[in-house]
Wavefront OBJ file of the C-alpha trace (Angstrom):
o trace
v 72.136 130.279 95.360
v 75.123 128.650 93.447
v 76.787 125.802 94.806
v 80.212 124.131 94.442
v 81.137 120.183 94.455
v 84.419 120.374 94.948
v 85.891 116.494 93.906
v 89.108 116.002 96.045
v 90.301 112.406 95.061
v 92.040 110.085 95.800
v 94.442 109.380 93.217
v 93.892 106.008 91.521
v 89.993 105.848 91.996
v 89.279 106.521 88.494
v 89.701 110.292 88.648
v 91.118 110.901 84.902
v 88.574 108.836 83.759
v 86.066 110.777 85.768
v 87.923 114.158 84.519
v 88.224 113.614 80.830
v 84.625 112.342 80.488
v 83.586 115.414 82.211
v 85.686 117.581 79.716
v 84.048 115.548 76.650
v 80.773 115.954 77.709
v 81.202 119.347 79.265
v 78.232 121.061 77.228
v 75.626 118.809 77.788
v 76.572 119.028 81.314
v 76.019 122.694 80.983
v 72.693 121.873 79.442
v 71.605 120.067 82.860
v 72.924 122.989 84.976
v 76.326 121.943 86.074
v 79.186 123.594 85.019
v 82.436 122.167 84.826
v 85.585 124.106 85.729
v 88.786 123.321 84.808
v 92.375 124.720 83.924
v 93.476 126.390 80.655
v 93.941 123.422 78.567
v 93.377 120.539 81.317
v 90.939 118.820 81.835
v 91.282 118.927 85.688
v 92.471 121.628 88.771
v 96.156 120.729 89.177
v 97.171 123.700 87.820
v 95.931 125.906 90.995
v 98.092 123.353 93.220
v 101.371 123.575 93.949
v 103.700 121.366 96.889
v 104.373 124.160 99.517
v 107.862 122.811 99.969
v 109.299 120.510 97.272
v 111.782 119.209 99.995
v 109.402 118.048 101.863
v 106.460 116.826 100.624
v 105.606 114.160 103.517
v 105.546 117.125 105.929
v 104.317 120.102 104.017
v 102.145 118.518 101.618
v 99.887 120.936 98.939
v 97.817 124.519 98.873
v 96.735 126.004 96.900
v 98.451 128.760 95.132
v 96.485 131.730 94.948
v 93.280 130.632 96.801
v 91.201 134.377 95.761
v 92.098 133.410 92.515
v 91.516 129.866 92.192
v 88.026 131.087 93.754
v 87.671 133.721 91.220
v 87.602 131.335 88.623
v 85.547 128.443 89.609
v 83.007 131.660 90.215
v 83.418 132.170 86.673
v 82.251 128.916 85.439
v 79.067 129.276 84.215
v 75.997 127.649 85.758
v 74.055 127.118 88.949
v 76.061 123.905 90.340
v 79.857 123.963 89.144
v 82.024 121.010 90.179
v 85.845 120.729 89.849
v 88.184 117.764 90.537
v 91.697 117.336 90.752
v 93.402 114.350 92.869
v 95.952 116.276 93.864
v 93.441 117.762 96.572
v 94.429 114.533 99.021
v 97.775 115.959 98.884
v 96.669 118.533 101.446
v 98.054 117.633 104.828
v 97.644 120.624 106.690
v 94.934 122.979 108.418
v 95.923 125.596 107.039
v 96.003 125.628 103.712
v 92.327 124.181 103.688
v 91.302 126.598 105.802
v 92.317 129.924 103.597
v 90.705 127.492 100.471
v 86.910 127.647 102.697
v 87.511 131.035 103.620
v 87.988 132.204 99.385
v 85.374 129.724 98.172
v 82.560 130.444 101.202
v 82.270 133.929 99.532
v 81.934 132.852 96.153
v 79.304 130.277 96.392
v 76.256 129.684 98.905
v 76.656 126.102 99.719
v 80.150 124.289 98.589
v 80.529 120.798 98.664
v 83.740 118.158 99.086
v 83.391 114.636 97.592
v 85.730 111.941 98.154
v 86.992 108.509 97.167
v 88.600 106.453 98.867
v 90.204 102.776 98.164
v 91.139 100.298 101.313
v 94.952 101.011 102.305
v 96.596 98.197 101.135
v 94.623 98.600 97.694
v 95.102 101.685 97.098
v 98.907 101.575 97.865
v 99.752 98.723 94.954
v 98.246 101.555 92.787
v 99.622 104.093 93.831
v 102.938 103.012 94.642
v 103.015 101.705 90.647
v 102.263 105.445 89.668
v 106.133 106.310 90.983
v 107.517 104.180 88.369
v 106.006 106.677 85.761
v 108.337 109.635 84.761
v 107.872 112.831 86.657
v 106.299 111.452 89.942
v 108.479 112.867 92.689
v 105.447 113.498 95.278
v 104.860 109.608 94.540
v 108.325 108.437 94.829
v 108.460 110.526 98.254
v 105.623 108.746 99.790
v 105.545 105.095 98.380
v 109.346 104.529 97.579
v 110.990 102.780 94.923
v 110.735 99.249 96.589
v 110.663 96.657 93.622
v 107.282 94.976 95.401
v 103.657 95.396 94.579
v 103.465 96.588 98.109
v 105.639 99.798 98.927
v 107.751 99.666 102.092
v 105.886 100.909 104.836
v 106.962 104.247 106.814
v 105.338 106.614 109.363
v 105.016 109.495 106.990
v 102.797 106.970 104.503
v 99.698 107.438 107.237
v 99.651 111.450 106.612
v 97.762 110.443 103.119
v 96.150 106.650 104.291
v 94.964 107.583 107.548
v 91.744 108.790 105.887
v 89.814 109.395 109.331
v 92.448 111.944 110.008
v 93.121 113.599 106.735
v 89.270 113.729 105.852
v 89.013 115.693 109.062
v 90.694 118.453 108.241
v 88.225 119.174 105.560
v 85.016 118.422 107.647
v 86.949 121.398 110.057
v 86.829 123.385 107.509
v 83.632 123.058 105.163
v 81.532 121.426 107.976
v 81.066 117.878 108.519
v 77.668 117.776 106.624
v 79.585 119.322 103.821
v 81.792 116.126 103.112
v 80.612 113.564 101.276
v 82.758 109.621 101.159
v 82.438 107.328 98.547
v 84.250 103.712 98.496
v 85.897 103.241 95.545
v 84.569 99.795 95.111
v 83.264 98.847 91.844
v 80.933 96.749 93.323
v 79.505 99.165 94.995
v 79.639 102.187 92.735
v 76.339 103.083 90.677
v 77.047 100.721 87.614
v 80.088 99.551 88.737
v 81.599 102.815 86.940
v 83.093 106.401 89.014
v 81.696 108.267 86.436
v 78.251 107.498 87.235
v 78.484 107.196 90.096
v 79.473 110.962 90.907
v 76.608 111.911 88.327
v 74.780 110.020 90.883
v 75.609 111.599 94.137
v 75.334 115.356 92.149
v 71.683 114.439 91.036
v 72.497 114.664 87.260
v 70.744 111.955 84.228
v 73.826 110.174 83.317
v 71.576 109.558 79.713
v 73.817 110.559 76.984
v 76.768 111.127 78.442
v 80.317 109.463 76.693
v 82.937 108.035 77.728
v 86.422 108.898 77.438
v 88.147 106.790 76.063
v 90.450 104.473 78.517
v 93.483 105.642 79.799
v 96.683 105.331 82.341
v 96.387 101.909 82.723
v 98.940 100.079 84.873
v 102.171 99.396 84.213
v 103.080 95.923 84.122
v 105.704 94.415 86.250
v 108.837 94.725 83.785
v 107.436 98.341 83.019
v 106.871 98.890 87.152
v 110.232 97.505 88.497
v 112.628 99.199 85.248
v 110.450 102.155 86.028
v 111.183 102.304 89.518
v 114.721 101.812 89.392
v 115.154 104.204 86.854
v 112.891 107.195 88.786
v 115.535 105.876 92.345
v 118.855 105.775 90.241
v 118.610 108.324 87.178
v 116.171 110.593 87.961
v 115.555 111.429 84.110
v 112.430 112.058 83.328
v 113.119 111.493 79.312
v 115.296 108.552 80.098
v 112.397 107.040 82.022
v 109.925 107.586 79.184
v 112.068 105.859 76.675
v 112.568 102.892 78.995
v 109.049 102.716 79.618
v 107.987 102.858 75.692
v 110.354 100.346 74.640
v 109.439 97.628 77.496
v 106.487 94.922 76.522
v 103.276 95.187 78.568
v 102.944 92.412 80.950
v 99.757 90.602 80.906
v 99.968 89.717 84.848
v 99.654 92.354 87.503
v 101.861 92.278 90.629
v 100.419 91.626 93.816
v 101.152 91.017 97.136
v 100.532 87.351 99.419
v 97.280 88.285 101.111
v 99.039 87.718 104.570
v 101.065 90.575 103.225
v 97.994 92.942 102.316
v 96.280 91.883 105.645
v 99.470 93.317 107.797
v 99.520 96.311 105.372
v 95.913 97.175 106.131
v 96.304 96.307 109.961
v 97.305 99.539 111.291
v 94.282 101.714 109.506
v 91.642 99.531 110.865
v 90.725 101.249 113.886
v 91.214 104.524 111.812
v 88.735 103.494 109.314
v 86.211 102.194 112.038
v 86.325 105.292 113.924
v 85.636 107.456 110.336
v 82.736 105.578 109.370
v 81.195 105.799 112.733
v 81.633 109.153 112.502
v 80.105 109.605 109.044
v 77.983 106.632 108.627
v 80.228 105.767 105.297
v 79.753 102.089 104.475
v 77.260 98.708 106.465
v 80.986 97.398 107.481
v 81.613 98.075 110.571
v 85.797 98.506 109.221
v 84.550 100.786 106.498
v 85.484 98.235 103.923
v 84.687 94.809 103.085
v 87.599 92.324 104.517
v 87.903 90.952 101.565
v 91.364 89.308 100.202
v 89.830 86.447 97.698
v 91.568 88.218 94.895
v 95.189 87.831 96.206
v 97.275 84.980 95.531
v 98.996 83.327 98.941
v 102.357 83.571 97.579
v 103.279 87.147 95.955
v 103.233 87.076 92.120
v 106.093 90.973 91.960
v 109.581 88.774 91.815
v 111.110 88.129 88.553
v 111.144 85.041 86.234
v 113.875 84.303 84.239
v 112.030 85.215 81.599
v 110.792 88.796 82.389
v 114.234 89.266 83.800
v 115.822 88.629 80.549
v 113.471 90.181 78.490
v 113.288 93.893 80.505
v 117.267 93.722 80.558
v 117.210 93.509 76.366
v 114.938 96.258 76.379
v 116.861 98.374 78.666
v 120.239 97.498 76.846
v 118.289 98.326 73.545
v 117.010 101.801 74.550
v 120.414 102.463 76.504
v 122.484 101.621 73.171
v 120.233 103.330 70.633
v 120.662 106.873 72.874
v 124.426 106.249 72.914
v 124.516 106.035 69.055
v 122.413 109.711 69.154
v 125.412 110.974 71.509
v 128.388 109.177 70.645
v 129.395 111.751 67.989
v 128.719 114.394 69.886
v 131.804 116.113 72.081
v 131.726 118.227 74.943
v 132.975 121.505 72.700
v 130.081 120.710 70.430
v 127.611 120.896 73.608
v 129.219 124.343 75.114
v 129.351 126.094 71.023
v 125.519 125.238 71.150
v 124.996 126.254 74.945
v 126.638 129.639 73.479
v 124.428 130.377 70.395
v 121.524 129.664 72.821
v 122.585 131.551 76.274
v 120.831 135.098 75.404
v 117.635 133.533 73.354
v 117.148 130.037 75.483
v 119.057 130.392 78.622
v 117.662 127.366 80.101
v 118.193 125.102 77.683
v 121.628 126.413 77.015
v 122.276 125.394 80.449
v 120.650 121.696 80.430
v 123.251 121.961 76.813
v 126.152 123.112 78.846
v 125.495 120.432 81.798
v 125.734 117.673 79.606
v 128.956 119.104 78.550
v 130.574 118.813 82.195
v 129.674 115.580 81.725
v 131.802 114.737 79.592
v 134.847 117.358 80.723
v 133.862 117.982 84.281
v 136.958 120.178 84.698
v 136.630 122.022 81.642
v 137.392 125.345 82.347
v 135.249 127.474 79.662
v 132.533 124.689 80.124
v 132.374 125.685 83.944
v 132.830 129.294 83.384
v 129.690 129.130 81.137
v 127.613 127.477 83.202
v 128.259 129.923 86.405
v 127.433 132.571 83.739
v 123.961 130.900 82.503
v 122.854 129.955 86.665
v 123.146 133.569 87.119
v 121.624 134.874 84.472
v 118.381 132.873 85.200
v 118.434 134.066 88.905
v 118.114 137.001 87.743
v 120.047 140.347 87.103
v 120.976 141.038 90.688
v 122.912 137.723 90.703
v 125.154 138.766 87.732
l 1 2 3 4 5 6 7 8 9 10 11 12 13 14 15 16 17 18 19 20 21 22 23 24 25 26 27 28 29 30 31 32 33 34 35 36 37 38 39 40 41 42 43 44 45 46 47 48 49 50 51 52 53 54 55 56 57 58 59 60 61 62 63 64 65 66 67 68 69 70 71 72 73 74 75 76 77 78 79 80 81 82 83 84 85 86 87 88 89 90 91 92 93 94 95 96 97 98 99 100 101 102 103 104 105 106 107 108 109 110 111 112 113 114 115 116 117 118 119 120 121 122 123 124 125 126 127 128 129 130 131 132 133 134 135 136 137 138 139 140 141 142 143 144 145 146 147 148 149 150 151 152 153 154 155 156 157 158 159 160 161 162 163 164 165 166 167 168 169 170 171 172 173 174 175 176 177 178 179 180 181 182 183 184 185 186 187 188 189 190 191 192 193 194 195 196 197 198 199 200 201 202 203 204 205 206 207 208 209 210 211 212 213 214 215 216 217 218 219 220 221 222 223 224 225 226 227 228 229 230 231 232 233 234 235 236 237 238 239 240 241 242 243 244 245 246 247 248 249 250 251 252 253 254 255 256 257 258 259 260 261 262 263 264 265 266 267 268 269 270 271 272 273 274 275 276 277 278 279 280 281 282 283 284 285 286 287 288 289 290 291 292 293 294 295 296 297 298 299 300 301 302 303 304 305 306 307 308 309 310 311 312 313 314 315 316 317 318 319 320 321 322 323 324 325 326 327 328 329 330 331 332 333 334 335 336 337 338 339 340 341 342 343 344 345 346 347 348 349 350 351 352 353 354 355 356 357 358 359 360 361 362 363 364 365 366 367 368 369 370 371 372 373 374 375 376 377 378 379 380 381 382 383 384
């Protein structure tokens, strides 16, 4: 008999932490008879995931790649318990794909297993809606926005990842409803107040030893979180973000909403969240979570003082000037002569090469000649 804990999330409940831990500590682990799976080089699954229409995230939502082999591999891992986590899991919003996941894992492994955090709505959204000011977080912007708030604007599509009654379902459908466990992410209420050990605790492994990773993707601040944002909703540069993000200082305060304002966030999962822990016997409250709102101030602490408005504007006039004295000398013939030199060796970067180029001469002739040349050649050679 080999079983599988499969950890699906939710983003911000501590699951790198939980992940790289795992990773550091994967052979004594091994040594208490759980194996740890993981991707080549990660220390988590996201590599097996992939957004089944990048268009459309809201609606489509993740699977799976190649369930048989995803299955195949977590088969592999040695051991008589394995367990694999990636986040990326609460992505899934349909049937389907969680269906053809059971079908691949069910004849791998005897008994498999979901576990799964989860953070009260209006919690869990200041988190997470911080994580789309990071670079390369389109399936965050998608869902939370760019709002400059601690609280994202709210929109139907949002309740496709916090209605957790309804999204948790379609894995009891699948696995069985005895199969899914539901954790609070509470740190009052986890074993030690730590994720960590508290998933050692519900998979029945000594937690004696183990070390911890050291801390990491802590949360932006708010000059970092607002610059971020508006960068992700206007540039949409990934390095450009980075560079903003690095040459911002780390504010000490975190941005949160009113409490009135978290109160009518949470107010249309209530009934949701009542009707899932009645179901599963989650949590003593009868609304799954503790109505608790001590923590938030009664006027929001996300706008801007004159202070942090003047000091993220230096930094952003700082990074923006320092990458125009890189370029400045540069000219759009320069760009296309190294876009050439590169187009049979390094086609795509001859392309991001001949892109900044237009740029600079969008009706340069060669300059759009060569790039119709290099879009074709990476579609393939049918296309030339």
């Amino acid at each position: 008999m080999r079983r599988l804990t499969l950890h699906i999330g939710a983003h911000k409940t501590g699951t790198t932490a939980l992940q790289e831990t795992f990773l550091l500590n994967k052979a004594l682990l091994a040594s208490r008879g759980l194996g740890y799976a993981h991707g080549a080089g990660s220390c988590h699954l996201h590599e097996y995931l992939s957004v089944i229409d990048p268009a459309s995230v809201l609606t489509q939502g993740y699977g799976v790649l190649d369930p048989d082999r995803f299955a195949d591999d977590l088969a592999a891992t040695a051991g008589p318990e394995v367990f694999g986590s990636s986040e990326n899991f609460s992505f899934f919003f349909q049937q389907a794909p969680i269906d053809a996941l059971a079908k691949a894992l069910k004849t791998r492994f005897s008994d498999v297993r979901i576990l799964a955090y989860i953070r009260r709505q209006d919690r869990h959204a200041i988190s997470h809606h911080q994580e789309g000011a990071r670079p390369d977080r389109p399936p965050e912007g998608q869902l939370w926005g760019h709002a400059l708030t601690a609280l994202p604007q709210s929109w139907p599509h949002q309740a496709q990842y916090l209605n957790y009654n309804t999204r948790l379902a379609l894995w009891e459908n699948a696995f069985g409803r005895q199969a899914v466990t539901v954790r609070i992410y509470d740190r009052r209420f986890l074993q030690d107040g730590d994720s960590v050990a508290d998933v050692l605790k519900v998979l029945g492994i000594s937690a004696q030893g183990i070390i911890p990773a050291p801390s990491m993707n802590h949360a932006l601040g708010l000059q970092k979180a607002k610059i971020g944002h508006l960068a992700n909703e206007v540039f949409d540069n990934e390095p450009l973000t980075r560079a903003l993000l690095r040459a911002l200082p780390q504010d000490e305060a975190r941005m949160m909403p009113s409490a009135a304002a978290a109160r009518e966030f949470l107010a249309p999962y209530r009934e949701s969240n009542r009707v899932l822990n009645q179901r599963l016997a989650i949590t003593p409250f009868p609304d799954l979570f503790p109505d608790d709102f001590d923590d938030f101030p009664d006027a929001a602490t996300d706008g801007w003082t004159h202070d942090t408005a003047e000091s993220a504007m230096r930094a952003v006039i700082a990074t923006l000037g320092k990458r125009k004295t890189v370029m400045e000398d540069l000219t759009a013939d320069d760009l296309r002569l190294a876009a050439l030199a590169l187009k049979q060796t390094e086609p795509r970067a001859a392309l991001r090469l001949v892109n900044a180029a237009q740029l600079l001469r969008p009706n340069g002739a060669q300059i759009n000649r060569l790039k119709t040349e290099l879009e074709a050649q990476l579609r393939g050679p049918d296309a030339l």
